[in-house]
C-alpha positions as a Python dict, from the first residue, in 0.01 Angstrom:
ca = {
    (1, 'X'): (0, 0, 0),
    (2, 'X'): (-345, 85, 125),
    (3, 'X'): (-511, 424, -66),
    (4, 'X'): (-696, 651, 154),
    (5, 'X'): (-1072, 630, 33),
    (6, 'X'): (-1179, 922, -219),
    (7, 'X'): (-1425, 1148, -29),
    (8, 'X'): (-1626, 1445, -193),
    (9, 'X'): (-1617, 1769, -2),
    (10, 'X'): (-1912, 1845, 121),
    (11, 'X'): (-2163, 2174, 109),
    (12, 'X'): (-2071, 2441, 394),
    (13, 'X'): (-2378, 2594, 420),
    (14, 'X'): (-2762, 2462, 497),
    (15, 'X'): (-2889, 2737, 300),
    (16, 'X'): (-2914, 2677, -94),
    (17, 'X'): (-3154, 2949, -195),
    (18, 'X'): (-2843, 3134, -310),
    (19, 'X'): (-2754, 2874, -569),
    (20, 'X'): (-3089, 2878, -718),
    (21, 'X'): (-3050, 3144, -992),
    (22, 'X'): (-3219, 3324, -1279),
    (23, 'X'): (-2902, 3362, -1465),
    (24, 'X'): (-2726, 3087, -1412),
    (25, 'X'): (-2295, 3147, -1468),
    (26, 'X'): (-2098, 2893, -1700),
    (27, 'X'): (-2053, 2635, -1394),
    (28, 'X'): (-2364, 2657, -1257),
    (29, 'X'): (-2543, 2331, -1207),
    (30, 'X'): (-2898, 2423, -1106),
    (31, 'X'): (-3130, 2715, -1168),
    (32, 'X'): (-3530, 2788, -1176),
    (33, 'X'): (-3785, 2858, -1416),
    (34, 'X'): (-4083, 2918, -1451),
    (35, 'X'): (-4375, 2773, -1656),
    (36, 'X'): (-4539, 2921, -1901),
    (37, 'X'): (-4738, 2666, -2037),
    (38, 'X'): (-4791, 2271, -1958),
    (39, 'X'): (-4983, 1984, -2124),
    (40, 'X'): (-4972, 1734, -1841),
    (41, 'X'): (-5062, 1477, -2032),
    (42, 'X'): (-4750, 1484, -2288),
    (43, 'X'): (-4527, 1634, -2002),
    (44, 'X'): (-4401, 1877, -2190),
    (45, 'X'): (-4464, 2280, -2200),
    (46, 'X'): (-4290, 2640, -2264),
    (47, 'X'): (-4031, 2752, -1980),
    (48, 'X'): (-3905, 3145, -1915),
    (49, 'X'): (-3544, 3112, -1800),
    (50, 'X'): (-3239, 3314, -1823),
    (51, 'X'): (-3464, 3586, -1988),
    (52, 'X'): (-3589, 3362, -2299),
    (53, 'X'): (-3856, 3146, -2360),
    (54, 'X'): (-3716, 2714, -2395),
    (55, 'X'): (-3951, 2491, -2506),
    (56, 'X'): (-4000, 2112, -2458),
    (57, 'X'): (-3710, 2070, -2170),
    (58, 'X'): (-3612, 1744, -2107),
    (59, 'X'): (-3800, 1606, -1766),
    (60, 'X'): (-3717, 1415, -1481),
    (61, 'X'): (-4022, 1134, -1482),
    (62, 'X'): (-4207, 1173, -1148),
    (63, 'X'): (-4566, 1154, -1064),
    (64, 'X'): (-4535, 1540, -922),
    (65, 'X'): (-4476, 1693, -1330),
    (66, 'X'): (-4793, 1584, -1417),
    (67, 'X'): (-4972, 1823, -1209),
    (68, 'X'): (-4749, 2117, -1285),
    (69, 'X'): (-4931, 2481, -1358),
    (70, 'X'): (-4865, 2781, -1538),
    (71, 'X'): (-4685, 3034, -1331),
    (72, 'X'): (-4510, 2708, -1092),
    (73, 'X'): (-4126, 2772, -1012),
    (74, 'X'): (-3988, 2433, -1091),
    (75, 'X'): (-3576, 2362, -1024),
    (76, 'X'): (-3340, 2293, -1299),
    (77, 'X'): (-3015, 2081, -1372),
    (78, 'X'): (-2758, 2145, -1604),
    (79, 'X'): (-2633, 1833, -1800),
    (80, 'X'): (-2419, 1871, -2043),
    (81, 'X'): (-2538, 2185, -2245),
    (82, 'X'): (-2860, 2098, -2178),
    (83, 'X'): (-3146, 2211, -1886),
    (84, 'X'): (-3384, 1934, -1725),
    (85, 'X'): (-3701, 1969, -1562),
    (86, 'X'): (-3653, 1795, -1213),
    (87, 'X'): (-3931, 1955, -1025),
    (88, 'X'): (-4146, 2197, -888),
    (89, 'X'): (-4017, 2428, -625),
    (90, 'X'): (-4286, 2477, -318),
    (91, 'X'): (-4279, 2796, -93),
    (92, 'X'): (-4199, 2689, 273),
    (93, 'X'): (-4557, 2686, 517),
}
């Protein structure tokens, strides 16, 4: 017998600014943050989300964290019950 191939449904929309939350809801996968402070050189800092103050996320290594600022939006993934650091979100030109 031959199985039909598993395929993940795929995202309706080509807007995602609505997923990207302050307050993120139990199932919630990604969120933002902002910084509040950063020591580039340890790659670690304080982060205001979901109305509190985290410090020392986990980070996604990329050259880009290194040059992140106080006040920078940066995105956020849910793993586990943990956040991560994946980047810095950028305003559109």
């Amino acid at each position: 017998m031959i199985e039909e191939p598993f395929v993940l449904p795929s995202l309706q929309t080509t807007d995602l600014t609505g997923t990207l939350s302050d307050r993120p809801d139990p199932v919630q996968l990604f969120a933002k943050g902002t910084i509040v402070s950063w020591d580039s050189s340890i790659r670690r800092g304080t982060l205001s989300f979901n109305g509190a103050i985290y410090e020392n996320l986990s980070v996604l290594d990329t050259p880009a964290l290194a040059s992140l600022a106080v006040n920078d939006v940066v995105l956020l993934l849910k793993m586990n019950r943990s956040w991560l650091i994946v980047g810095r979100i950028l305003d559109p030109l």
